[in-house]
C-alpha positions in Angstrom: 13.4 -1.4 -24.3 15.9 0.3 -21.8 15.8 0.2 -18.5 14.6 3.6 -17.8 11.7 2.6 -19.8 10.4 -0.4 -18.7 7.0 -0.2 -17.0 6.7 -1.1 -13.6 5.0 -3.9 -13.0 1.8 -3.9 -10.9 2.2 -3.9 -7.0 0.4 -5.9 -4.3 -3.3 -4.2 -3.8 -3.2 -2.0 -0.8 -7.0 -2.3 -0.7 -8.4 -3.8 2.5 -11.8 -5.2 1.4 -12.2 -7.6 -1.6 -15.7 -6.1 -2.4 -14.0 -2.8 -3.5 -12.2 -4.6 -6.4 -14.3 -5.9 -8.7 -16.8 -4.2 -12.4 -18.1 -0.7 -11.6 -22.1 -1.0 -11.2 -23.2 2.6 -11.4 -26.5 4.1 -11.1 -26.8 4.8 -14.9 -24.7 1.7 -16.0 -21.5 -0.5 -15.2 -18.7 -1.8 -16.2 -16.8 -5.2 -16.3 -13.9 -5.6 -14.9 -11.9 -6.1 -18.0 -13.5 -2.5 -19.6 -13.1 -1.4 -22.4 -10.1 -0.3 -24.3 -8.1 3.2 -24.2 -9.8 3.8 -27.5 -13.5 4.4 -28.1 -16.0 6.2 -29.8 -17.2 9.5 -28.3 -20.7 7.1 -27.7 -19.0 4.5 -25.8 -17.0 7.3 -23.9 -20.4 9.3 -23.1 -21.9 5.7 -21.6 -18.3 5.2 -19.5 -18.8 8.6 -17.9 -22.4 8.1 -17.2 -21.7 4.6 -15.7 -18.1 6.6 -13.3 -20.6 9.1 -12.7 -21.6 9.5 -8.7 -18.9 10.1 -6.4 -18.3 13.5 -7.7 -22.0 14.7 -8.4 -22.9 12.9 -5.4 -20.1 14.9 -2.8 -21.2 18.3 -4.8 -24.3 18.4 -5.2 -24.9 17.0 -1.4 -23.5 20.0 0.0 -26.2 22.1 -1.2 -27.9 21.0 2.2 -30.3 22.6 4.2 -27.6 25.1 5.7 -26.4 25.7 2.2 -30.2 26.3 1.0 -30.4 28.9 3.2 -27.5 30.3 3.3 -28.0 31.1 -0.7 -31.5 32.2 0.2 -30.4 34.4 2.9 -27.8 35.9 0.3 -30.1 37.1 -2.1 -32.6 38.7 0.2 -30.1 40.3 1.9 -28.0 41.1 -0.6 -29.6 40.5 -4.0 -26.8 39.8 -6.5 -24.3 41.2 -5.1 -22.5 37.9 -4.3 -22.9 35.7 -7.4 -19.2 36.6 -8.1 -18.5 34.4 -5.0 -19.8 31.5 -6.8 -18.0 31.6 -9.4 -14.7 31.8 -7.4 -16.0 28.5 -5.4 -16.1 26.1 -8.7 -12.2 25.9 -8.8 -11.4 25.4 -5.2 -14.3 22.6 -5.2 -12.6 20.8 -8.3 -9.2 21.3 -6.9 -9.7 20.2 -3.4 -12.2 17.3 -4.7 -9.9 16.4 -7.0 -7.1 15.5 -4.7 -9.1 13.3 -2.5 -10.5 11.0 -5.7 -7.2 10.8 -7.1 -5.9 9.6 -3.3 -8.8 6.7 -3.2 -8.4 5.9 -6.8 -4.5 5.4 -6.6 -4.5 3.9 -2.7 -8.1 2.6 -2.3 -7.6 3.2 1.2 -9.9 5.4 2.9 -9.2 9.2 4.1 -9.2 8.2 7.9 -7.8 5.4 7.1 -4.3 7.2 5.4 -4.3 10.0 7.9 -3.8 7.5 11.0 -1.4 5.4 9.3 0.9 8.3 7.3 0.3 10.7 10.9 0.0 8.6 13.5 -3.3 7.6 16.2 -3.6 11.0 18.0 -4.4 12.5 14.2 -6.7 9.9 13.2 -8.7 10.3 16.5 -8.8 14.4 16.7 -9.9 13.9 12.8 -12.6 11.4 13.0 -13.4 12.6 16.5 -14.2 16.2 15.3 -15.3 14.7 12.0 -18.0 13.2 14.2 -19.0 15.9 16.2 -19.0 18.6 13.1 -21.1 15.6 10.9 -23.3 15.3 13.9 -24.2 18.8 14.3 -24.5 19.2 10.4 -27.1 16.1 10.7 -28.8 18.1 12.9 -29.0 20.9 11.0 -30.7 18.3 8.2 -33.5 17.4 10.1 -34.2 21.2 11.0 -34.2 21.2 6.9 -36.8 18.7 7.1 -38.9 20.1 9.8 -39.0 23.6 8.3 -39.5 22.4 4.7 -42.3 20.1 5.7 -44.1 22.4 8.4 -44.7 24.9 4.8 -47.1 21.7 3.6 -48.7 21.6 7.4 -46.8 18.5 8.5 -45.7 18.3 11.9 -41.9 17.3 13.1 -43.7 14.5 15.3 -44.4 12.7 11.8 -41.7 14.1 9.6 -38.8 14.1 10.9 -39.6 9.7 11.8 -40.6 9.0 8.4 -37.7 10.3 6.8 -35.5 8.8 9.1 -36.7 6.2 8.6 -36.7 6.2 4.8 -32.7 7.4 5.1 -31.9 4.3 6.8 -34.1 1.9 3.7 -31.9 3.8 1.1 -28.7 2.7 2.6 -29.4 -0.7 3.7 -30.2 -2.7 0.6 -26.8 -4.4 0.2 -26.6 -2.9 -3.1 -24.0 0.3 -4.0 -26.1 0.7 -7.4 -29.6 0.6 -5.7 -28.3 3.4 -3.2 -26.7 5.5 -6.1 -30.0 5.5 -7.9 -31.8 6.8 -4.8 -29.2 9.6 -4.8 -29.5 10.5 -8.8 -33.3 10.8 -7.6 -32.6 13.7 -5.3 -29.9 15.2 -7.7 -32.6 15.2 -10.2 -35.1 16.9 -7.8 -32.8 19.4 -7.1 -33.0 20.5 -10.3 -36.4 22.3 -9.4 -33.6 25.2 -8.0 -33.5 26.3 -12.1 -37.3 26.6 -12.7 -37.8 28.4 -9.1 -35.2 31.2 -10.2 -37.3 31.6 -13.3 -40.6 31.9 -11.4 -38.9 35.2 -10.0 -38.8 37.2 -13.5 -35.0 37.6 -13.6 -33.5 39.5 -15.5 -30.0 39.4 -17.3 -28.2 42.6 -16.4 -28.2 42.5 -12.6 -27.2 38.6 -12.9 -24.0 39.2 -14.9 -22.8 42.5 -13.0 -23.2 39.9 -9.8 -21.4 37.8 -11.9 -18.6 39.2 -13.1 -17.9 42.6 -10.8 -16.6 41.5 -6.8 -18.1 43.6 -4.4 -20.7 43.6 -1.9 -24.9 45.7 -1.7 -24.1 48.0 0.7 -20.0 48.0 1.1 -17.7 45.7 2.3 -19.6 46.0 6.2 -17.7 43.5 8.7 -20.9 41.8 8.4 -20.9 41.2 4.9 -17.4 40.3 4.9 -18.5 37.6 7.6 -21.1 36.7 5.5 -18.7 35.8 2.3 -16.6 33.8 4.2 -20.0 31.9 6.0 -20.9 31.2 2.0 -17.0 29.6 1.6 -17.5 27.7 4.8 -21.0 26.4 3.6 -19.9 25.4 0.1 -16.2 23.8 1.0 -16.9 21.4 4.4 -14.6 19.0 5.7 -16.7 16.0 5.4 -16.8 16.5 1.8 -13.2 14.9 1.4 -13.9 11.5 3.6 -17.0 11.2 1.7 -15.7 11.4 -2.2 -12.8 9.3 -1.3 -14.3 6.5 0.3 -16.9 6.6 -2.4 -14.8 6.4 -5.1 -12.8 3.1 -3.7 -16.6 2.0 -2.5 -17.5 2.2 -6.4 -14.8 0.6 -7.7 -13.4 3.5 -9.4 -9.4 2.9 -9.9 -6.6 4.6 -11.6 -7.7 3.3 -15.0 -10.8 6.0 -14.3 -9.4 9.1 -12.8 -10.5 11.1 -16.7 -13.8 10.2 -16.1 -14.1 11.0 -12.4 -12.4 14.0 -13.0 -15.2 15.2 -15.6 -17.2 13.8 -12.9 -16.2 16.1 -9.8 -16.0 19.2 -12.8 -20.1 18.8 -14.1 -21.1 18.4 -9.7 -18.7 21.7 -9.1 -20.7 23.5 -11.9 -23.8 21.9 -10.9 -23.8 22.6 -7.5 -22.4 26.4 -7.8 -24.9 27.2 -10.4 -28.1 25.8 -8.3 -26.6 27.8 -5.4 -26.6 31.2 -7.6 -30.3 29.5 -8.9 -31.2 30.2 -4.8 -29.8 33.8 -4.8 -31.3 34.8 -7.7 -34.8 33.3 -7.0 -34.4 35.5 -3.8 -32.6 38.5 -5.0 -35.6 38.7 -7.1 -38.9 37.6 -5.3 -38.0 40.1 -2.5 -36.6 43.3 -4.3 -37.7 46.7 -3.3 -40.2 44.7 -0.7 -40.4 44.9 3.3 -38.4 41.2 3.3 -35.3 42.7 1.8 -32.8 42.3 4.2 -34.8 40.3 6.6 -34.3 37.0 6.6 -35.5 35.0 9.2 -35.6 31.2 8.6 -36.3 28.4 5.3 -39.8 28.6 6.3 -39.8 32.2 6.4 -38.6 32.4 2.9 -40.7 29.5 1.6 -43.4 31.8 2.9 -42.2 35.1 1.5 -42.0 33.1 -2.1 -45.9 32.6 -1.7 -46.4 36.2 -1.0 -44.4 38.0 -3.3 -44.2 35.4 -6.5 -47.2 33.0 -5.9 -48.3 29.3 -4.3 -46.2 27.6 -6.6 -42.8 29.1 -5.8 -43.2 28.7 -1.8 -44.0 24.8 -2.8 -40.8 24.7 -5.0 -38.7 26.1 -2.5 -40.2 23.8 0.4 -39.4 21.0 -1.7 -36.0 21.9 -2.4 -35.3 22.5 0.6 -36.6 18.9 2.0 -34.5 17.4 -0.9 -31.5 19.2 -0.1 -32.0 17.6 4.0 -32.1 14.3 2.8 -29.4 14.5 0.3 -27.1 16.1 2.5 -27.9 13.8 5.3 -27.2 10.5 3.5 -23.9 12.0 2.3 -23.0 13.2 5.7 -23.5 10.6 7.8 -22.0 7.9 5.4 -18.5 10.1 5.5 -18.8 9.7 8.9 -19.8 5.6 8.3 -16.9 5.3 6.1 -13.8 7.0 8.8 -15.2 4.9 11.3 -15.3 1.7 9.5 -11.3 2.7 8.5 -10.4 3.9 11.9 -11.7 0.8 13.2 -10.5 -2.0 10.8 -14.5 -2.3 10.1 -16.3 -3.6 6.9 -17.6 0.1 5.7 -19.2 -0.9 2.2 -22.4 -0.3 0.5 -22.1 -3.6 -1.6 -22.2 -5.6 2.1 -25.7 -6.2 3.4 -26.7 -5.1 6.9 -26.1 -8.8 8.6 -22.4 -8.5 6.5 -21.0 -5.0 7.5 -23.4 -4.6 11.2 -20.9 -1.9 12.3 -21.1 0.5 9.2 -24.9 -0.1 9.5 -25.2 0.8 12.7 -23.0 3.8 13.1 -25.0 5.1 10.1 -28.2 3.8 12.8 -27.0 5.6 15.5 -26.3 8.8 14.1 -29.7 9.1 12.4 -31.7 8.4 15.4 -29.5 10.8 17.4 -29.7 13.6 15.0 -33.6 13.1 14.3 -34.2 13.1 18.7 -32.3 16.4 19.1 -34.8 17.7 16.9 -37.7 16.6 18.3 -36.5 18.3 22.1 -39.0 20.5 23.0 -37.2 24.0 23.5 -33.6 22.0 21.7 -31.5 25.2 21.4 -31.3 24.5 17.5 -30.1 28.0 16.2 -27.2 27.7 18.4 -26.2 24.4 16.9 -26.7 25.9 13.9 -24.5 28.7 14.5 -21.8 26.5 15.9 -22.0 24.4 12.6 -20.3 27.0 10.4 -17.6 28.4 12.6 -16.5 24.4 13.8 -16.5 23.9 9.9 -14.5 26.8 10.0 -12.0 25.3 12.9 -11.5 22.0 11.0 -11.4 23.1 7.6 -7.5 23.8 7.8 -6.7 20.5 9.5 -9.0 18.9 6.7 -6.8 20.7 3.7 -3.9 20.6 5.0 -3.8 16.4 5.8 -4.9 16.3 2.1 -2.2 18.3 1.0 0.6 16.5 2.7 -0.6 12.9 1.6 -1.0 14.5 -1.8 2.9 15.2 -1.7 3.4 11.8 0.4 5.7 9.5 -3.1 5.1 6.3 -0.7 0.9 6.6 -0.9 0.5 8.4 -4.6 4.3 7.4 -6.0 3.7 9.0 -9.8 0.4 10.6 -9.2 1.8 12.7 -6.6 1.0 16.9 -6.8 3.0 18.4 -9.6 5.0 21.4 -8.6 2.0 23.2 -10.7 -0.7 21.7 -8.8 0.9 22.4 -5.3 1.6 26.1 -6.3 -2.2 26.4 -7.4 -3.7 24.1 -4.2 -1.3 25.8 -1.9 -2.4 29.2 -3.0 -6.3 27.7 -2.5 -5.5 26.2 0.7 -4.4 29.1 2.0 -7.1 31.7 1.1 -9.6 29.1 2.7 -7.2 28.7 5.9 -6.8 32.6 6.2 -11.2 32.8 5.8 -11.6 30.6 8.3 -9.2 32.0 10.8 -10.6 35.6 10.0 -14.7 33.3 10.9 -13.1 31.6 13.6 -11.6 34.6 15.4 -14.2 37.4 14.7 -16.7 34.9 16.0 -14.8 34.1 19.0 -14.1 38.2 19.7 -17.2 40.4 17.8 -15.1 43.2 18.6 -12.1 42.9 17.2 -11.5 45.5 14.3 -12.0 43.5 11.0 -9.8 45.3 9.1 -6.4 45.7 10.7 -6.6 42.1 11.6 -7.7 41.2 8.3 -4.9 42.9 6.9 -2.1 41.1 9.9 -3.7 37.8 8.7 -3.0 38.2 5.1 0.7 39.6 5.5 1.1 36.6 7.8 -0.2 34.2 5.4 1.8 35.7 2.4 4.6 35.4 4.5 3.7 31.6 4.8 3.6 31.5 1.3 6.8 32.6 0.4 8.4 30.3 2.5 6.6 27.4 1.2 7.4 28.5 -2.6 11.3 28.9 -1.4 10.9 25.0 -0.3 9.3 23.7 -3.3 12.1 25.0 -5.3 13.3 21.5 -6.1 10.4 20.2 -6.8 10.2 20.2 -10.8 13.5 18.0 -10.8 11.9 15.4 -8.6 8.7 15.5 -10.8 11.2 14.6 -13.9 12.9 12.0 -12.0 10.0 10.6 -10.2 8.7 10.1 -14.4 11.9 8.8 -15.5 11.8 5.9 -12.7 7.9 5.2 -13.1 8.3 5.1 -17.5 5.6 7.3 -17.7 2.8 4.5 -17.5 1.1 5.9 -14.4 -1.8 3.6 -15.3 0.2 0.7 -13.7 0.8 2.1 -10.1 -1.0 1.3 -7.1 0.2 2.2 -3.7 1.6 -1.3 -1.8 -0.1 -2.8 1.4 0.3 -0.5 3.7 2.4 -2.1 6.6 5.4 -2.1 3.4 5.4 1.7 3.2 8.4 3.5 4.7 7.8 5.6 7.5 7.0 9.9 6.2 9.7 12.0 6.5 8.7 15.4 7.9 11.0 18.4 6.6 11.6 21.2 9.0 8.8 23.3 7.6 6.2 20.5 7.9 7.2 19.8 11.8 6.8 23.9 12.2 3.6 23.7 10.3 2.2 21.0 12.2 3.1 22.7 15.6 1.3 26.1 14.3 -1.6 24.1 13.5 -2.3 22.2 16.6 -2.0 25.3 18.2 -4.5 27.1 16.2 -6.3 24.4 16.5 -6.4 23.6 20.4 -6.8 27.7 20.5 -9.5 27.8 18.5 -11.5 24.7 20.2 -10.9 26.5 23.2 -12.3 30.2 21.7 -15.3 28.1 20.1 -16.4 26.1 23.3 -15.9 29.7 25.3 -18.7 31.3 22.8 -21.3 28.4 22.7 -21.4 28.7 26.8 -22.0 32.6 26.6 -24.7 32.0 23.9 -26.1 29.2 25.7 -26.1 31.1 29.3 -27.5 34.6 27.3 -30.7 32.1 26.8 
């Protein structure tokens, strides 16, 4: 064998905590360390993905939340199916962003936090986990407001819901036990289901579904509302937490390079699962409120819970009551456990579901804290909880582009991915991704900050501006395919043996000139846009 084609021998383990090596013990089934081979009947396969299976469903499915339940709710009685389309444009920026981050834990095992303050230095890491805090915080919130609303429908009060389930968040997370915890989540996956069955209770039918499906546009026109509207759906499906969360769960299960197929398929069935029970919502309430006096008026989850009562019958309010109670819980053990995990790597702490409480104290009681926090707001008498929920979405929309474009740059970063680094293919298509969901979320941010500013002409400034960006990017990535080729002709081609080394060995990044201008331009949107956000949470708070 030459040279050129030896394999590289396996590297020193970059991974920080000796529970994260070890057999995969998965909610439907494990596997040993030594697996089996590269070879295997579809049968064996099938039980291999079901045992991989979590990280991905879990991530996807999780961000149908409570904001995301209504948000789909609000869609299709506002705009009936108008807006399915959007869905469908969601499931490939889901896989492709959620991608990236399980390849990153699969080939580091390293957290998200974790890479970002050693690849971009302290003041990163802190503005990332420090906003990552704040926007999981507020999202937690947002949960419990889930819980209280979906809950109140059955005639419970917030004084005895909002405790109890709490409380049951914290026994699901502190067993010791990664596959106890991933069962409690396929339990609420499963529930979720009931999004299918509630669609049918509102006598669909087929031809309004596949013109929302498969013709772009908007009931009513393209109104700067509605145009605000599509871009609060992109900013409720794609969250920042969503990347600490599937990478931190995928070195937290064990999952290494060996796996990547199967948590690939994995991430693909929760980005089809989770777009499809969004369009489930839409239709169920494109439906039930048709030609009725709750078209277009949507007021709250209760509100359409109660509205699905009226208009279809006892059984769909319940359904949608308990969907949206699942979707609270789901989404707030996914939440705070991102925001668990980029603690326990900011802070060199033991962040592990396999650890038991006594073991890993300060993973347990971050996760604590943040519960009891979240779950107290609620209970405020007079809390001003639509504002937090307003300032949910557009401070998703502020971080998003710090969020995607870290990824991005330690996706391209040979020292932490080496031959699993983006192809020139993959960067062209998660460049052109990134930057649609960068350009929505300056178009949220700004129109949010400034209601009067003319949609449209700055629309249009902001897309000529961001093709602009494009182009320059393409122009630098025009080397690109020859280091791909020689990146594979020093690796051998076997992938399967690369890990990235211990950290402190990694050289140093080197920036190119368009990365130090990008990185100016974006902590000057961002420090802008803090600034613009903070301005328009004061006004709404002193208008009340």
């Amino acid at each position: 064998m030459s040279e050129e084609q030896r394999p590289v021998a396996p590297r020193p383990s970059a991974v920080l905590d000796p529970v994260h090596e070890g057999e995969i013990r998965g909610a439907l089934g494990g596997i040993p360390m030594a697996g089996p081979g590269r070879h295997q009947a579809w049968s064996r396969r099938l039980l291999t993905l079901a045992a991989i299976m979590g990280p991905g469903l879990i991530v996807m499915v999780g961000d149908n939340d409570a904001g995301g339940v209504a948000t789909y709710a609000q869609a299709g009685q506002d705009y009936g199916t108008s807006l399915l389309w959007v869905m469908v444009l969601l499931i490939p920026t889901l896989i492709v962003a959620q991608e990236m981050v399980a390849r990153l834990g699969a080939v580091t095992g390293v957290g998200h936090a974790r890479l970002i303050k050693e690849r971009f230095g302290r003041f990163w890491a802190a503005f990332s986990v420090g906003d990552l805090f704040l926007l999981n915080f507020l999202t937690l919130v947002t949960e419990f407001i889930g819980v209280d609303l979906g809950l109140r429908y059955f005639g419970v009060t917030p004084l005895v819901s909002v405790p109890i389930v709490a409380v049951g968040l914290l026994a699901t997370v502190a067993t010791g036990s990664f596959q106890r915890w991933e069962r409690f989540m396929f339990v609420f996956i499963t529930t979720s289901l009931l999004m299918f069955p509630l669609a049918l209770l509102s006598h669909p039918t087929l031809g309004p579904i596949a013109v929302g499906l498969t013709h772009p546009g908007v009931k009513g026109g393209f109104t700067p509302p509605a145009v605000l509207f599509v871009i609060a759906i992109v900013g409720t499906t794609v969250a920042p937490w969503q990347l600490f969360f599937q990478q931190s769960n995928v070195i937290d299960k064990r999952i290494t390079t060996r796996w990547l197929g199967y948590e690939f398929a994995d991430t693909v069935i929760g980005a089809v699962l989770t777009t499809a029970g969004a369009a489930a919502l839409m239709v169920a309430a494109a439906f039930a409120f048709s030609h009725s006096n709750f078209a277009g008026h949507f007021g709250s989850g209760l509100s359409v819970a109660h509205g699905l009562a009226t208009r279809v019958g006892p059984v769909a309010g319940a359904v949608f009551a308990v969907v949206l109670v699942n979707a609270s819980i789901l989404g707030a053990s996914a939440v705070t456990l991102s925001t668990s995990y980029a603690l326990g790597d900011v802070f060199g702490l033991r962040h592990s579901l396999h650890r038991s409480v006594r073991d890993a104290k300060g993973f347990y009681a971050s996760f604590a804290v943040l519960i009891a926090l979240a779950a107290g707001v609620v209970l405020i008498p007079r809390a001003p909880l639509g504002l937090m929920t307003t300032a949910v979405q557009v401070l998703a929309g502020v971080l998003l582009p710090s969020a995607i474009v870290f990824l991005l740059l330690l996706c391209n970063d040979a020292e932490v991915l080496g031959p699993w680094v983006n192809s020139a293919r993959q960067n062209a298509l998660a460049t052109l991704i990134v930057s649609v969901l960068v350009l929505l979320s300056l178009i949220l941010t700004v129109t949010t900050a400034f209601p009067r500013v003319p949609l449209g002409p700055f629309t249009a400034a902001v897309v000529a501006l961001g093709s602009l960006g494009l182009a320059w990017m393409g122009l630098s990535q025009r080397g690109r395919r020859h280091q791909d080729v020689e990146r594979e002709r020093t690796v051998g081609g076997d992938r399967q043996a690369w890990r990235m080394a211990p950290l402190p060995t990694l050289k140093p990044p080197v920036w190119s000139t368009e990365q130090r201008v990008g990185m100016i331009a974006l902590r000057a949107y961002l420090v802008v846009a803090v600034v613009l956000l903070a301005v328009k949470v004061g006004q709404l708070a002193v208008a009340r």
